[in-house]
C-alpha positions, 0 to 999 in steps of 0.5 A: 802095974800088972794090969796084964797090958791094958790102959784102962776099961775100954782103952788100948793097951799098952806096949808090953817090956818085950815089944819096946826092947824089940822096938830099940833092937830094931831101931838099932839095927835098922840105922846101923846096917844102912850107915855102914852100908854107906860108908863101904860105898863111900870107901869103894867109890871115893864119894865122901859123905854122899854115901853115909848121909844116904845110908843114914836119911834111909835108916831114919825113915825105915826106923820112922815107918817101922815104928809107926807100922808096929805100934799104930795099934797103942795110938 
């Protein structure tokens, strides 16, 4: 601990606190809001689970791609 971020000598460096709550504020937010989106698609259409699986599949391939693009780096 208090090795100011890095794994090692030559290593990368590991995520900071900051950026890993970060990381669940956006994984958090980035399913949500499309799973509510589609259940207010479903309500106005009438159209069942279509809309929530949609928001949903959305939701986990941002969060996917959003982690990936942002910590790539500690790979």
């Amino acid at each position: 601990m208090g090795n100011g971020g890095a794994s090692g000598p030559g290593g990368p460096p590991n995520p900071s606190g900051i950026e890993l709550v970060g990381l669940g504020v956006y994984l958090a937010a980035v399913v949500v809001i499309p799973l509510i989106a589609g259940l207010r698609i479903d309500a106005a259409f009438n159209s069942g689970p279509l809309g929530l699986g949609l928001g949903l599949i959305l939701g986990i391939v941002a969060g996917f791609a959003g982690v990936y693009v942002r910590f790539r780096r500690y790979l």
